[in-house]
Structure formats: structure tokens, C-alpha cells
N, CA, C and O of each residue as an XYZ file, in Angstrom:
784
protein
N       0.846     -1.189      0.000
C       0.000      0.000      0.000
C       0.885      1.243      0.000
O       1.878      1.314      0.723
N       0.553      2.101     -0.722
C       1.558      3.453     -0.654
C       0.794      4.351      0.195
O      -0.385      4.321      0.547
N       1.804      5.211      0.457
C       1.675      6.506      1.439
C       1.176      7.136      0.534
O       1.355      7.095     -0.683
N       0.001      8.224      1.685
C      -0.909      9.251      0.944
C       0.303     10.171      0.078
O       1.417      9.892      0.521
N       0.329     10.757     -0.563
C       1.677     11.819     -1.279
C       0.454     13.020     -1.546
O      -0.506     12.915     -2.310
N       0.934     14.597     -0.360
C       0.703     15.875     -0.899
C       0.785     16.023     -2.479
O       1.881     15.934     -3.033
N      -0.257     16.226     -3.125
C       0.569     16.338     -4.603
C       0.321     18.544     -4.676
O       0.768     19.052     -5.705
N      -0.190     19.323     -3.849
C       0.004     20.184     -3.987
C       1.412     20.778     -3.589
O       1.822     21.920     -3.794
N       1.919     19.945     -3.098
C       3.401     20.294     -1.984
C       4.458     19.830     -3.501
O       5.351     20.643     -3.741
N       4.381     18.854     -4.261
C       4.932     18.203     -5.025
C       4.731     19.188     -5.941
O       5.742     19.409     -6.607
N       3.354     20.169     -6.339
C       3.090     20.719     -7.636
C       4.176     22.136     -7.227
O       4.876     22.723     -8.052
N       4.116     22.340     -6.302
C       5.158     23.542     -5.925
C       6.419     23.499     -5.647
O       7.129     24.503     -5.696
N       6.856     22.311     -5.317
C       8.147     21.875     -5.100
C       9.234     21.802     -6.508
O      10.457     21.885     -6.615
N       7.987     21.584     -7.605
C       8.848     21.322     -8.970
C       9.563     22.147     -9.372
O      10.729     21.758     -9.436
N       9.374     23.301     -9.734
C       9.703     24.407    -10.807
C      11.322     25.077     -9.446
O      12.270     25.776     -9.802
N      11.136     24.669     -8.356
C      11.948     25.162     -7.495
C      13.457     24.349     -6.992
O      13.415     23.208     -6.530
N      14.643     25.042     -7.141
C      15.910     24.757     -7.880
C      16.328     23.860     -6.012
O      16.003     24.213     -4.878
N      17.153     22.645     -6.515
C      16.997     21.757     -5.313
C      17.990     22.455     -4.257
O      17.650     22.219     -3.097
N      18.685     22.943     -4.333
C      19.617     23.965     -3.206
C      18.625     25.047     -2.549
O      18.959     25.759     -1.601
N      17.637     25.075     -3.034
C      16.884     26.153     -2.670
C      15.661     24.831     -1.343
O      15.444     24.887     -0.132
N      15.270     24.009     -2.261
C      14.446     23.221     -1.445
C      14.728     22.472      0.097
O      13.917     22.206      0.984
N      16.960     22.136      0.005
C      17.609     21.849      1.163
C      17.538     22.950      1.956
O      17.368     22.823      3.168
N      17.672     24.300      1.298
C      17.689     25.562      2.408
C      15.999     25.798      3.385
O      15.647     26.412      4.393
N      15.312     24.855      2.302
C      13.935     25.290      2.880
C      13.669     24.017      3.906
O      12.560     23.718      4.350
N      14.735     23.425      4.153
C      14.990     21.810      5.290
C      13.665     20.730      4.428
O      13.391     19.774      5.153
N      13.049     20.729      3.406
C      12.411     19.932      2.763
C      13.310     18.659      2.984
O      14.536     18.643      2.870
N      12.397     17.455      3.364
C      13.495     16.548      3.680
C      13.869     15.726      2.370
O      13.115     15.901      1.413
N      14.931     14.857      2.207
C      16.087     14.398      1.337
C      14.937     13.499      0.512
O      14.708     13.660     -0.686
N      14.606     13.026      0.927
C      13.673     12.078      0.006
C      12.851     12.499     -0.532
O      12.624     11.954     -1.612
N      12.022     13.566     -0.166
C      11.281     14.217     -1.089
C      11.822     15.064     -2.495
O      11.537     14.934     -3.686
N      12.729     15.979     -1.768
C      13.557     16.436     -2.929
C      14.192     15.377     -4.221
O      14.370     15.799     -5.364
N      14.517     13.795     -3.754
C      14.978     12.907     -4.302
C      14.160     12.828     -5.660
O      14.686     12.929     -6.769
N      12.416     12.578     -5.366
C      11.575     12.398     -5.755
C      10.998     13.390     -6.979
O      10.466     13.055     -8.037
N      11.374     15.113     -6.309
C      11.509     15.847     -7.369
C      12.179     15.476     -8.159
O      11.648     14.869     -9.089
N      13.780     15.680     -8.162
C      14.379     15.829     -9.705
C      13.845     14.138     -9.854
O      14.952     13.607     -9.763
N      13.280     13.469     -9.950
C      13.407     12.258    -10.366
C      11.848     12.831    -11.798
O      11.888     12.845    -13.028
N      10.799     13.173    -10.892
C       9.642     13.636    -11.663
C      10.204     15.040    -12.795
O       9.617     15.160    -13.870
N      11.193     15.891    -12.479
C      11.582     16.483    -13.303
C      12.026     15.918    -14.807
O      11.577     16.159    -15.928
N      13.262     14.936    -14.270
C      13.590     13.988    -15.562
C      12.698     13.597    -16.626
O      12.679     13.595    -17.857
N      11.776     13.181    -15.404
C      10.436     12.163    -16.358
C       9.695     12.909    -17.023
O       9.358     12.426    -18.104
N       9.183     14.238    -16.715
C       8.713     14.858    -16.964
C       9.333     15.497    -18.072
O       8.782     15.469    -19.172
N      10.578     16.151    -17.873
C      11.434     16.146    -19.632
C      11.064     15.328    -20.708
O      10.620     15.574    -21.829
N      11.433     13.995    -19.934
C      11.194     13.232    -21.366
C       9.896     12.600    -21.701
O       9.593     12.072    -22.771
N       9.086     12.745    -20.506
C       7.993     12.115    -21.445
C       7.509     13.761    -22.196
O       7.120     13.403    -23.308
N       7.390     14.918    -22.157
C       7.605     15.978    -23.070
C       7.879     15.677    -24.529
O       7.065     15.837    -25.438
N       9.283     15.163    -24.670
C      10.326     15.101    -25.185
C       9.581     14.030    -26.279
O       9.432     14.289    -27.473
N       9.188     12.892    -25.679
C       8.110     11.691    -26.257
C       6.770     11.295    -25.952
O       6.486     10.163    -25.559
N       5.972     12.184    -26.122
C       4.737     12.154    -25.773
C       3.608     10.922    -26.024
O       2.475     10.716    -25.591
N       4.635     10.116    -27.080
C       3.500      8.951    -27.637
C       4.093      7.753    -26.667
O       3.823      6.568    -26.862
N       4.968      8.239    -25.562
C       5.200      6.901    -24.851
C       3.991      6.676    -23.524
O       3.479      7.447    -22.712
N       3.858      5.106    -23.826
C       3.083      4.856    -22.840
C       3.398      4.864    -21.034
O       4.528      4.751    -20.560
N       2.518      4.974    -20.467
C       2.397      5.036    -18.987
C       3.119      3.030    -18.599
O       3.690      2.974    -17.510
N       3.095      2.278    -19.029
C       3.750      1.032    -18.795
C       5.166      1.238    -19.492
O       6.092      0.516    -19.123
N       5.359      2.119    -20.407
C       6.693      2.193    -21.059
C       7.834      3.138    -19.841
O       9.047      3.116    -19.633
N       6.867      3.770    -19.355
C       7.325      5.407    -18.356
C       7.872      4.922    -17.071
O       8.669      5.495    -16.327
N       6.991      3.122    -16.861
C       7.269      3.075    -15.357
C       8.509      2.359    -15.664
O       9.369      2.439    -14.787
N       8.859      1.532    -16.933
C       9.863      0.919    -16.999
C      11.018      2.068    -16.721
O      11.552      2.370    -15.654
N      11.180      2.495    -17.780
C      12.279      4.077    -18.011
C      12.214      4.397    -16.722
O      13.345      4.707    -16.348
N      11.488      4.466    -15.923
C      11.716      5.129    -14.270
C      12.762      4.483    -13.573
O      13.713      5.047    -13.030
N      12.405      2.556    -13.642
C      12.957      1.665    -13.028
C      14.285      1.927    -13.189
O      14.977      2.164    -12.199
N      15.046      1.916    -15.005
C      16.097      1.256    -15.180
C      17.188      2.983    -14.738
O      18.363      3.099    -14.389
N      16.217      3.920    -14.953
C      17.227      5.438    -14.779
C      17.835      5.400    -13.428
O      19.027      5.530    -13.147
N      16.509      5.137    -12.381
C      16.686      5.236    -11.300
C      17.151      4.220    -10.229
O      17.514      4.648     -9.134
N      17.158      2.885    -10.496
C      16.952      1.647    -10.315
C      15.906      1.362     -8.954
O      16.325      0.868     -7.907
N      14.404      1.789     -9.193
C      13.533      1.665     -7.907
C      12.768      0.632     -8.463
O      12.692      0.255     -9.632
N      12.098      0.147     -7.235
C      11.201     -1.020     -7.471
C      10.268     -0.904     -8.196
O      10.013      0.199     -8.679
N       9.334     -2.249     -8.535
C       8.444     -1.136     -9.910
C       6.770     -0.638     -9.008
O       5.861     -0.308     -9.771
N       6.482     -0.613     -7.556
C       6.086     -0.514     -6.651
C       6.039      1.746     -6.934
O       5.272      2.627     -7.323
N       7.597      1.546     -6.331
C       8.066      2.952     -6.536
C       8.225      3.964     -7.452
O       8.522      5.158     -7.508
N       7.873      2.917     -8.237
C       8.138      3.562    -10.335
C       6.806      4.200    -10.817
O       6.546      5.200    -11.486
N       5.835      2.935    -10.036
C       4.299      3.244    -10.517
C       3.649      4.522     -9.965
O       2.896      5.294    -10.560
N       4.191      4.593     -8.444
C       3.835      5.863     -7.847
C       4.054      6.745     -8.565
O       3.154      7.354     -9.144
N       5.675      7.093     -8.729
C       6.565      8.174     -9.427
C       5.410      8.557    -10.676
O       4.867      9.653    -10.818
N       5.238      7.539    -11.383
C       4.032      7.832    -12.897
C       3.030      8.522    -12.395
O       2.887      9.734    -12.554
N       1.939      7.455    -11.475
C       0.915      7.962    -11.160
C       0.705      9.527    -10.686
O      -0.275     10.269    -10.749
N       2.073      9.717    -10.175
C       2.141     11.177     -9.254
C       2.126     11.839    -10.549
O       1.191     12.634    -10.641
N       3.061     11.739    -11.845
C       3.249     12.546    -12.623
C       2.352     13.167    -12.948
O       2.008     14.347    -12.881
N       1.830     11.931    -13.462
C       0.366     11.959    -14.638
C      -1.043     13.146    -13.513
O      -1.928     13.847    -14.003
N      -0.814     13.002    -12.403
C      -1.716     14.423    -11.616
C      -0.772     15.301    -12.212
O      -0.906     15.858    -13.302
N       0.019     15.375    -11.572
C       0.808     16.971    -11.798
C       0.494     17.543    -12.961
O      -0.251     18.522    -12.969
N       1.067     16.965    -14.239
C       0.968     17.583    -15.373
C       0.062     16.849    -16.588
O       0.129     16.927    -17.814
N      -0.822     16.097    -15.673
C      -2.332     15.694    -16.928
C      -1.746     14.576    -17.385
O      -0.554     14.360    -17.166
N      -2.529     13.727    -18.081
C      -2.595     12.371    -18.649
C      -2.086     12.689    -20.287
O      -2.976     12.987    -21.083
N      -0.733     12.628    -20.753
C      -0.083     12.795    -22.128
C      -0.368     11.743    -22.609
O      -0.068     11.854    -23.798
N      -0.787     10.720    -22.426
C      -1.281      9.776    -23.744
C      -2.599     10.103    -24.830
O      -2.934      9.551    -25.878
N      -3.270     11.461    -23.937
C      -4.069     11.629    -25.337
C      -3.254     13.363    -25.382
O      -3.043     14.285    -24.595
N      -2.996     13.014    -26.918
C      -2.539     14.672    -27.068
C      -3.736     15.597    -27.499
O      -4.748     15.454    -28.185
N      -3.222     16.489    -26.864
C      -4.263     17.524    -27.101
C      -4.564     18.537    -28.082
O      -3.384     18.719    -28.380
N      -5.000     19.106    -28.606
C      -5.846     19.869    -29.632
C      -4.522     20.800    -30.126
O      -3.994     20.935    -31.229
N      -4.205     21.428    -28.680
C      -3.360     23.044    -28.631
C      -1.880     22.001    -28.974
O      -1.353     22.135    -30.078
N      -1.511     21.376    -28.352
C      -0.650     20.697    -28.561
C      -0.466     20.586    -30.603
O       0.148     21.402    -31.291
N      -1.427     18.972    -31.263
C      -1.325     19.042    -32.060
C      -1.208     20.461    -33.169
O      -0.227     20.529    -33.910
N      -2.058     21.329    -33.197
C      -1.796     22.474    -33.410
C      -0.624     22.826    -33.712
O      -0.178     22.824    -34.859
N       0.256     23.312    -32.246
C       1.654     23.956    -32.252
C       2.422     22.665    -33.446
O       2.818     22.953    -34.575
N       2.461     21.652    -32.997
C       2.956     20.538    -33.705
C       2.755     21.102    -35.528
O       3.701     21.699    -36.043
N       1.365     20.812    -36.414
C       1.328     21.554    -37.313
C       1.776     23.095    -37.834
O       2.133     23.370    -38.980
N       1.676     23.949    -36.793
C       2.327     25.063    -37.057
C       3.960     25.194    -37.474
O       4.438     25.958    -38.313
N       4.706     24.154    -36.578
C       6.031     23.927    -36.798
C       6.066     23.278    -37.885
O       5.963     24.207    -38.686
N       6.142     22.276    -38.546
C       5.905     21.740    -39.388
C       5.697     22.979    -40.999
O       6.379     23.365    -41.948
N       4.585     23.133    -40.547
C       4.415     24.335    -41.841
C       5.275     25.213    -41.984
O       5.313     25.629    -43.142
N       6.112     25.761    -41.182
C       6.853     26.883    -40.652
C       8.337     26.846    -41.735
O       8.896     27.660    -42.469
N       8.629     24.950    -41.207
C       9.881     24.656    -41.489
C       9.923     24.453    -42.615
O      10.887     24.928    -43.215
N       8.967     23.714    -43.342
C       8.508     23.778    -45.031
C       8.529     24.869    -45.651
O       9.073     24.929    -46.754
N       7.960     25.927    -45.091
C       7.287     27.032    -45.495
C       8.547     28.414    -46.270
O       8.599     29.199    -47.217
N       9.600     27.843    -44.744
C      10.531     28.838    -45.085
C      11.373     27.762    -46.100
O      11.566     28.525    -47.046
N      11.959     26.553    -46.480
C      11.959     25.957    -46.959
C      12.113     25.995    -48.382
O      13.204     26.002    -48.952
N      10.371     26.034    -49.253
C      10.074     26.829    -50.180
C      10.696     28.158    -50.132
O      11.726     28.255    -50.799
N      10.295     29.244    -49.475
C      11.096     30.804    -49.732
C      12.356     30.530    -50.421
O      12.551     30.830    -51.599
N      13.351     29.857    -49.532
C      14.822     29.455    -50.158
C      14.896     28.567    -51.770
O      15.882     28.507    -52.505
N      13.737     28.033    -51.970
C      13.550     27.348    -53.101
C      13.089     28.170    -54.147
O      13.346     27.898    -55.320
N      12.284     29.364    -53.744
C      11.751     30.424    -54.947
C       9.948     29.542    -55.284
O       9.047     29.822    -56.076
N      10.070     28.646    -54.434
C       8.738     27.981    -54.777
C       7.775     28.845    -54.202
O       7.366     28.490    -53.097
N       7.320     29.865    -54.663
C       5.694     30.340    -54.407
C       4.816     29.810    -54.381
O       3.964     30.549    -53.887
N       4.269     28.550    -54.712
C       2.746     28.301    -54.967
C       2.995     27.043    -53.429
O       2.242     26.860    -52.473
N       3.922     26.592    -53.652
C       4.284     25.973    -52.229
C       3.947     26.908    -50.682
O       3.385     26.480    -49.674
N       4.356     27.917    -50.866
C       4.572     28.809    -49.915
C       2.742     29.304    -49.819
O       1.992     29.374    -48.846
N       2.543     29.542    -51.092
C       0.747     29.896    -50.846
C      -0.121     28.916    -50.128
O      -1.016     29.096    -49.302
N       0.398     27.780    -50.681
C      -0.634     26.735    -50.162
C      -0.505     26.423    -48.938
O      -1.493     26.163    -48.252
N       0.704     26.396    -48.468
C       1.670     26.291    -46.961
C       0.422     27.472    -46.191
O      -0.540     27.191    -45.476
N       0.826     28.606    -46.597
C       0.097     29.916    -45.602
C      -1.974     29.553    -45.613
O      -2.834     30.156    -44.972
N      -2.116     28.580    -46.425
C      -3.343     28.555    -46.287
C      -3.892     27.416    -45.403
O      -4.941     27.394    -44.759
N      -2.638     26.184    -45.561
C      -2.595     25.338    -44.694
C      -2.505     25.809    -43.331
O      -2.925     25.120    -42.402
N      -1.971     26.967    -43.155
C      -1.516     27.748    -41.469
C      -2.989     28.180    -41.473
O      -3.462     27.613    -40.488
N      -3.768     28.748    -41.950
C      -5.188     29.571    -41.713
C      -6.179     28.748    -41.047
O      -6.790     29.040    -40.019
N      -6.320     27.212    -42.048
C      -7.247     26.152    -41.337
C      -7.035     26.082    -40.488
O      -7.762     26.361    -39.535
N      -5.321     25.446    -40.446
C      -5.071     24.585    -38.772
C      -5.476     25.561    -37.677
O      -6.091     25.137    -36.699
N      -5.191     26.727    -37.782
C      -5.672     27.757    -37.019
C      -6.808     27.935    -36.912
O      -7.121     28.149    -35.741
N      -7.777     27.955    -37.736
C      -9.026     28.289    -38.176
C      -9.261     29.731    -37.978
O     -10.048     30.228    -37.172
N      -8.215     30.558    -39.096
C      -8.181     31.784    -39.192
C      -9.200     32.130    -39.524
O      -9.571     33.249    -39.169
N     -10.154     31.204    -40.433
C     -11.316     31.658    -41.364
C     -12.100     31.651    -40.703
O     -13.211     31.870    -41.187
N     -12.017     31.453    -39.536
C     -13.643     31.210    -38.770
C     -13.687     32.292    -37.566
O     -12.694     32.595    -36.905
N     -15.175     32.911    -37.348
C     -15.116     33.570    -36.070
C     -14.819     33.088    -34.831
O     -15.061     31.933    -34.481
N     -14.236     34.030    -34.061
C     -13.977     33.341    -32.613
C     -15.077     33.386    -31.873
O     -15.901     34.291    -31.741
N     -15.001     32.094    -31.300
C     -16.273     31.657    -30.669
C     -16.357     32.843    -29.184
O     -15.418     33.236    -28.492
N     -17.615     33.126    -29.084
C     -17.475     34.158    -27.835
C     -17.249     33.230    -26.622
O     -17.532     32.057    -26.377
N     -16.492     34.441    -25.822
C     -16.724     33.706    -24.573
C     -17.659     33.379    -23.637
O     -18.376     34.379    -23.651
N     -17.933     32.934    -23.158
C     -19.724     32.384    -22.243
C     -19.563     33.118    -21.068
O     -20.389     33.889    -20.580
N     -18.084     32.745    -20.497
C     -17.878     33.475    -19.338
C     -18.882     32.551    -17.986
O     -19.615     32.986    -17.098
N     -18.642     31.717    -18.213
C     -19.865     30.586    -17.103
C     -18.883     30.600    -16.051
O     -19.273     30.091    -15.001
N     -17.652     31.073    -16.062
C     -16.708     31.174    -14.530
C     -17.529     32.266    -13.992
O     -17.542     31.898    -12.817
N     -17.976     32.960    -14.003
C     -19.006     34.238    -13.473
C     -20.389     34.255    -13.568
O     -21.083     35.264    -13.692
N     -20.847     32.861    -13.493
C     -22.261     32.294    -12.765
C     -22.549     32.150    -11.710
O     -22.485     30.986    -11.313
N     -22.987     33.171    -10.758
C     -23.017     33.093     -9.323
C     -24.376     31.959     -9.465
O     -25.376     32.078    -10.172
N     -23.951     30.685     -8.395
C     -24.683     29.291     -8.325
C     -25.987     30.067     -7.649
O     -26.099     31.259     -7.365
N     -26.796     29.138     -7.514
C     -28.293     29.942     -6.707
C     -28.581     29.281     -5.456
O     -28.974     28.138     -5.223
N     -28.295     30.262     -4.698
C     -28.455     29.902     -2.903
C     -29.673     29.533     -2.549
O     -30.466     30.464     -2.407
N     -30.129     28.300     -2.334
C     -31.336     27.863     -1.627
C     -31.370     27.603     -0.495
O     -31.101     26.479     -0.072
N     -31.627     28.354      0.067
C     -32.080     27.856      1.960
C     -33.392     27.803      2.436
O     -34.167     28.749      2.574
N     -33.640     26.233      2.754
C     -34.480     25.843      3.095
C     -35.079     26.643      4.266
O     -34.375     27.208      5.103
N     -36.941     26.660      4.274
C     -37.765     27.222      4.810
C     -38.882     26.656      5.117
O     -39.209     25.816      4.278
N     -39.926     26.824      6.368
C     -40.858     26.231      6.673
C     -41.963     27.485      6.327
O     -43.026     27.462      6.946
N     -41.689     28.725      5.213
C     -42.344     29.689      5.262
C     -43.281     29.715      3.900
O     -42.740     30.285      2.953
N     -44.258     29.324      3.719
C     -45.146     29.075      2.466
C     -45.243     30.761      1.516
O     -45.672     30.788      0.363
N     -44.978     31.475      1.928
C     -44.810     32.652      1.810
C     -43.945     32.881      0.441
O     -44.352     33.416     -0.590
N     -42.803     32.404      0.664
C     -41.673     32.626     -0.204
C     -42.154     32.245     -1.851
O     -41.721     32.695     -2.912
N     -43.494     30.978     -1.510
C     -43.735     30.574     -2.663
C     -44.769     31.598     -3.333
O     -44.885     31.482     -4.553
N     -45.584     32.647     -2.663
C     -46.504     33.238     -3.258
C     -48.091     32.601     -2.875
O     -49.189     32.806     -3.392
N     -47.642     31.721     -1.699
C     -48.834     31.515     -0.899
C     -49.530     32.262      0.092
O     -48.971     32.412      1.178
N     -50.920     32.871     -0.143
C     -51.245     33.254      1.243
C     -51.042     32.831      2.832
O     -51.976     32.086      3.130
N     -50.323     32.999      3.746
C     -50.248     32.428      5.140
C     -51.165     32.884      5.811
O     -51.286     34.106      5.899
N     -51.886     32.176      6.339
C     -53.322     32.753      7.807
C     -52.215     33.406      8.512
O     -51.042     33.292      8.158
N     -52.681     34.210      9.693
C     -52.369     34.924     10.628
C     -51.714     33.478     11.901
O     -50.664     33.692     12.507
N     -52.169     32.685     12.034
C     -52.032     31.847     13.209
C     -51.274     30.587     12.559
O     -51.284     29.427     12.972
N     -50.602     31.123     11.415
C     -49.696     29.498     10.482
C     -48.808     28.856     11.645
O     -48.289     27.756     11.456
N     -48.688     29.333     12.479
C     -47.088     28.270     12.896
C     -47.944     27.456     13.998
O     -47.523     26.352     14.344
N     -49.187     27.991     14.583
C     -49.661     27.727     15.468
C     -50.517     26.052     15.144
O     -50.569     25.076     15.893
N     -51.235     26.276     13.440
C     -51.999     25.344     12.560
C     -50.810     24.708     12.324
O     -51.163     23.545     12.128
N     -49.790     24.745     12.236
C     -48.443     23.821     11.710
C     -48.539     22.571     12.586
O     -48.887     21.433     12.270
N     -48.057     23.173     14.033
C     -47.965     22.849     15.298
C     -48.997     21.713     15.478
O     -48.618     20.552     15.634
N     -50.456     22.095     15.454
C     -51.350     21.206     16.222
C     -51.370     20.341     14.744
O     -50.995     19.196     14.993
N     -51.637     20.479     13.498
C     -51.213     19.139     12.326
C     -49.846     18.296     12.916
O     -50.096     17.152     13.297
N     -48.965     18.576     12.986
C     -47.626     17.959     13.807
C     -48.200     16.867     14.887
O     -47.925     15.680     15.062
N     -49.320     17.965     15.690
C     -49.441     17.149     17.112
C     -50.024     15.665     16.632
O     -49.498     14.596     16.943
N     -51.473     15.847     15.636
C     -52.019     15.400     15.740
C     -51.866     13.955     14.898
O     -52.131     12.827     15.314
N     -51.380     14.331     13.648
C     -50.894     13.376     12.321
C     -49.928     12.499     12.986
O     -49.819     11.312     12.681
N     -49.078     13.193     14.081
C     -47.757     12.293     14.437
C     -48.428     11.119     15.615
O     -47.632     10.247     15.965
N     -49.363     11.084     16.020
C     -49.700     10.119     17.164
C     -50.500      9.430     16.545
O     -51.667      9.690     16.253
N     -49.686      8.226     16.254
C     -50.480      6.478     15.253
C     -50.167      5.632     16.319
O     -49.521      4.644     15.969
N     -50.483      5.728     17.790
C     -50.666      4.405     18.487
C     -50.528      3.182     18.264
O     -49.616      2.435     18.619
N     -51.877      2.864     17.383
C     -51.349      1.631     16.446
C     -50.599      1.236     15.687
O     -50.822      0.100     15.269
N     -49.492      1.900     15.205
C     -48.577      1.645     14.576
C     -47.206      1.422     15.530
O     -46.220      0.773     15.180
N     -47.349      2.001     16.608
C     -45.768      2.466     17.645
C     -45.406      0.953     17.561
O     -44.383      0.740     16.910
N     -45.822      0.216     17.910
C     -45.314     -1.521     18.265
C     -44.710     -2.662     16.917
O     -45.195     -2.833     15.799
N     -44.124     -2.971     17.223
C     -43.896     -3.460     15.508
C     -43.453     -5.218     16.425
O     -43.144     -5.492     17.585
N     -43.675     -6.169     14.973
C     -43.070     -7.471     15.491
C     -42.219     -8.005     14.289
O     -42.306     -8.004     13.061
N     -41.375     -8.448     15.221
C     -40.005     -8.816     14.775
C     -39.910     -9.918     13.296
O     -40.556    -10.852     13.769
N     -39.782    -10.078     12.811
C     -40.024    -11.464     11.688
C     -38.320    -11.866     11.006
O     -37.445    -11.153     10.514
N     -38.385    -12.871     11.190
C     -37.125    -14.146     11.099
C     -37.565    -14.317      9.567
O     -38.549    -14.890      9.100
N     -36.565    -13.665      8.966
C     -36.831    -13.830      6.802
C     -36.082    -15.130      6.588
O     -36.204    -15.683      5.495
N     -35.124    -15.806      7.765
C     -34.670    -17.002      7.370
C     -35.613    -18.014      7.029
O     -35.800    -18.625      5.977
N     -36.319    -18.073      8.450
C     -37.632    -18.937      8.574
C     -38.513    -19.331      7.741
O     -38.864    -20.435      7.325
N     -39.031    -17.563      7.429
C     -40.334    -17.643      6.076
C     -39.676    -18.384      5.042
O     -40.266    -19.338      4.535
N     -38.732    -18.119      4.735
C     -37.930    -18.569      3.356
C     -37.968    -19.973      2.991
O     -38.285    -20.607      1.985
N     -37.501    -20.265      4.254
C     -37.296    -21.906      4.659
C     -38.668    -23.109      4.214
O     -38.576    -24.203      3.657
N     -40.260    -22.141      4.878
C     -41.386    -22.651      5.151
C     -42.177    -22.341      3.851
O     -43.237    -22.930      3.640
N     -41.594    -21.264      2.821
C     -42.331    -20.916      1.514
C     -41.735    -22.207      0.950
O     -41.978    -22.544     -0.209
């Protein structure tokens, strides 16, 4: 069973240089744990189409930890900085943009124009220069709707008599006393079962 792991302590610990983390008495093993997620974190960057069973191996053989300790190390990653086995939109994107870029200038040096046109139109789609930008909704600035419960018929646009809490009260008194019901008897479901 593994130990609970802060991963907000871990998300702040990263970006912060390890001489700095000993001065802050962060203890040795944790810091260990950083640059270890740093590494990984480089390279799975670096190779984004590698799998999470490929990642824990590469953990094992860099670091030589158990594969117990390897799986954590992943699992921790994959919070920190999101699940890279599906790439993402913005990602692919930048990916195409480079691509076109390097072609693009490519052609220039070649004198190929119609290359270079089609290149800059290829940049417009992937972008979707041609299209309006979708507005923003702005639904982060939906104040939720506070309901607090009430015994006040009022709120709904009901008339209340003058003496409501008093008519509440004696319905309460009266509905709640079933005598005949207070006593209950016990029944054995083994039994019936047995005798059906």
C-alpha cells in the first residue's frame, strides 16, 4: 500500500531549484523524488506517444527503484501535469504550425511560391483563421443559486393565515400520534424462506 503523497506540496516543489528546497529543510527524500519527476517529466515531453507502462519501466532502469516505486513516481506525474497519452488539440496544433513553418521557409529558399501559398493557407485552417472566434460564455461568473431551506409558504406566493405556525404545530401534534402503529413485530426472513 503506498503513502498518501501531498501532490500540492509536489506541484510547488517542482519548478523550485533543489539547493533552494535543502535551504527550505524539505526533507532528502522528497527532494529525491523531485528531480526524479523532473527527468520524467522532460522526457515524457520530449516523447509524448510513450506509454504510462513504457514510463514506469524508463523510471525503473534510470533510477533503479522497485516497480512498486516507479508506478507511484508515474501515477504522481500523470496528476501533476495531466494524462499525455491523449494529445491535445493546442498541442497538435503547435505541432502543425512547426511543421508548416519549417517547409514554409523551406520553399522561400527554393523560390517555390505556390508551395509557400498553399503552406500559408494550410496555417489559416489549422488555425481556423477563417472562422469567427467563438465568444466567450464566461460561465466562470455564474453566481450558483443559494437555496435555503424554509418552513415559510410565503416565499412561494402563498397566502399564510395569521395563526400558520400555530396550525403547523397542532397538524404535527395530531398526524404524528399512530398508536397503532408504535409496536412493531419482529419477523425471522430465514424462517419464512425456509417454510415458503
Amino acid at each position: 500500500m503506498s503513502i498518501p503523497v501531498n501532490t500540492d506540496e509536489y506541484q510547488k516543489y517542482l519548478p523550485i531549484d533543489s539547493g533552494e528546497l535543502r535551504r527550505q529543510q524539505v526533507p532528502e527524500h522528497v527532494i529525491a523524488r523531485v528531480e526524479r519527476l523532473r527527468e520524467l517529466t522532460a522526457y515524457w515531453r520530449s516523447y509524448p506517444q510513450t506509454k504510462p507502462s513504457e514510463m514506469v519501466e524508463r523510471c525503473r532502469q534510470m533510477f533503479h527503484l522497485s516497480k512498486t516505486q516507479a508506478f507511484d513516481d508515474i501515477h504522481l506525474l500523470k496528476v501533476l501535469i495531466g494524462n499525455l497519452e491523449a494529445t491535445t488539440k493546442e498541442y497538435a496544433r503547435w505541432r502543425v504550425n512547426q511543421m508548416i513553418e519549417e517547409d514554409r521557409k523551406k520553399a522561400r529558399e527554393e523560390g517555390d511560391w505556390r508551395a509557400v501559398a498553399s503552406m500559408q493557407k494550410n496555417y489559416i485552417l489549422a488555425n481556423q483563421l477563417d472562422k469567427e472566434d467563438t465568444p466567450d460564455m464566461a460561465y466562470d461568473k455564474i453566481v450558483p443559486l443559494q437555496i435555503e431551506p424554509t418552513d415559510d409558504p410565503s416565499v412561494l406566493g402563498i397566502k399564510v393565515p395569521k395563526n400558520f405556525r400555530a396550525l403547523r404545530d397542532k397538524l404535527i401534534k395530531r398526524y404524528s400520534r399512530d398508536e397503532e402503529y408504535t409496536e412493531y413485530v419482529e419477523v425471522n426472513r430465514t424462517e419464512d424462506a425456509g417454510n415458503g
